[in-house]
N, C-alpha and C positions, 0 to 999 in steps of 0.2 A: 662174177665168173671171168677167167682168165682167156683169153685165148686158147694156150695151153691145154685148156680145161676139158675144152671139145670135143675131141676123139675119145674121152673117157665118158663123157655125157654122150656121144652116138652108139656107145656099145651098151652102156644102160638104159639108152631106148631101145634099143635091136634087139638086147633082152628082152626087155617088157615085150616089145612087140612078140615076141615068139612063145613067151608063158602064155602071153593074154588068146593069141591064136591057138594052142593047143588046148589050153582051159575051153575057150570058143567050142571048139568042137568036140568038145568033152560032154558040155552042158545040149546041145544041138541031139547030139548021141543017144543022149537022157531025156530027151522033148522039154527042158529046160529053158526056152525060146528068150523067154523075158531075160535069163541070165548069159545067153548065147548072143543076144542084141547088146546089150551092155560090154562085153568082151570084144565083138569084135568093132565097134565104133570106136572101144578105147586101146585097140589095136590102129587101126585106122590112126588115130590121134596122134599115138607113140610114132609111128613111122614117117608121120607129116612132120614134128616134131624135129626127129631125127634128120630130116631132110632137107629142113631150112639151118640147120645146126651145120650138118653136113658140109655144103653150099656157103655159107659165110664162113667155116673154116676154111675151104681151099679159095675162097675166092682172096683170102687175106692170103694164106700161108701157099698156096699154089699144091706142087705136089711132092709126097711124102716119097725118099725114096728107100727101098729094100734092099736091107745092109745084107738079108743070106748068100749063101753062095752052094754051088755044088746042085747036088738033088732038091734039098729043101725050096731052092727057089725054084725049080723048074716043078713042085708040089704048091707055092704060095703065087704063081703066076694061072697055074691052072685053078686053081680057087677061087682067085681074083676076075680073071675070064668071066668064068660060066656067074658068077656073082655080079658082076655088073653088066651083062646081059641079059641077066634074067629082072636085073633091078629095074634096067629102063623096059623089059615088059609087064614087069607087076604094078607098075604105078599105073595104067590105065586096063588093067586089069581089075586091079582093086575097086577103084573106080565105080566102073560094068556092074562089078558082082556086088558092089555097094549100092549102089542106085536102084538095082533090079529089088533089091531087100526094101531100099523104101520104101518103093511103086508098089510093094508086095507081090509084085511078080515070080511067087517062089520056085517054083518049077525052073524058069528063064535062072534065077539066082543060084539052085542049088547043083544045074547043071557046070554053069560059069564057074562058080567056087572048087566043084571037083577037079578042076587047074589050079586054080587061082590057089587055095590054102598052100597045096605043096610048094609052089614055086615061092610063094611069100615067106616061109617058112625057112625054106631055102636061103632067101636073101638075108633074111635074119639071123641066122644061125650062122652063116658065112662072112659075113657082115661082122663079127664078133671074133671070128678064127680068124680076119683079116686083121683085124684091131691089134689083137694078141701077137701074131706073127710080126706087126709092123714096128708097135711099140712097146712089150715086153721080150720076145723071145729072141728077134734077132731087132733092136734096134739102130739105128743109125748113128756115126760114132759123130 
């Protein structure tokens, strides 16, 4: 895998992560637990994934800049914002609401989660609308 490669391998974890999350609490939904456990571990997975991918692309390539101009960027900066503020608090969110699930502490867990999914979700999903903005729709000449 290329260098290059990276930011298209971070949005198909950001994917994954966010099918595998909404699957998650699909099956949870349905008392589906053994398949809600599975989902969101390999959500967990995909965003760790994503995060060391992430981190060794900018640590090589530094940072990407945003060719839009006008409105669209003062829309892909506010994106960008609330997306990596919410990134650096979902990582020990995630965390919380994962550990509290081992210990089986479900209560403690299912409180914690009632944050944690949206905001993950969030970063997922936006994570992906970042991707797009950066290197299909308006790319860098």
């Amino acid at each position: 895998m290329r260098l290059e490669d990276l930011p298209t391998l971070n949005a198909i974890l950001n994917t994954t992560s966010a099918i595998l999350l909404i699957t998650g609490y699909f099956f949870i939904r349905n008392n589906r637990v053994a398949l809600h456990h599975f989902c969101m571990i390999s959500a967990f997975i995909a965003s760790t994934l994503f995060l060391v991918s992430y981190l060794t692309y900018h640590f090589q390539v530094g940072t990407t800049r945003f060719a839009g101009e006008g409105f669209v960027r003062t829309i892909y900066f506010l994106i960008l914002g609330t997306h990596t503020i919410l990134a650096i608090l979902v990582a020990p969110m995630a965390l919380i609401t994962l550990s509290k699930a081992l210990r089986g502490r479900f209560p403690l867990h299912k409180k914690i989660a009632r944050w944690t999914l949206p905001i993950w979700l969030y970063v997922s999903v936006t994570g992906v609308i970042v991707y797009l903005m950066l290197y299909h729709f308006y790319p860098s000449r």
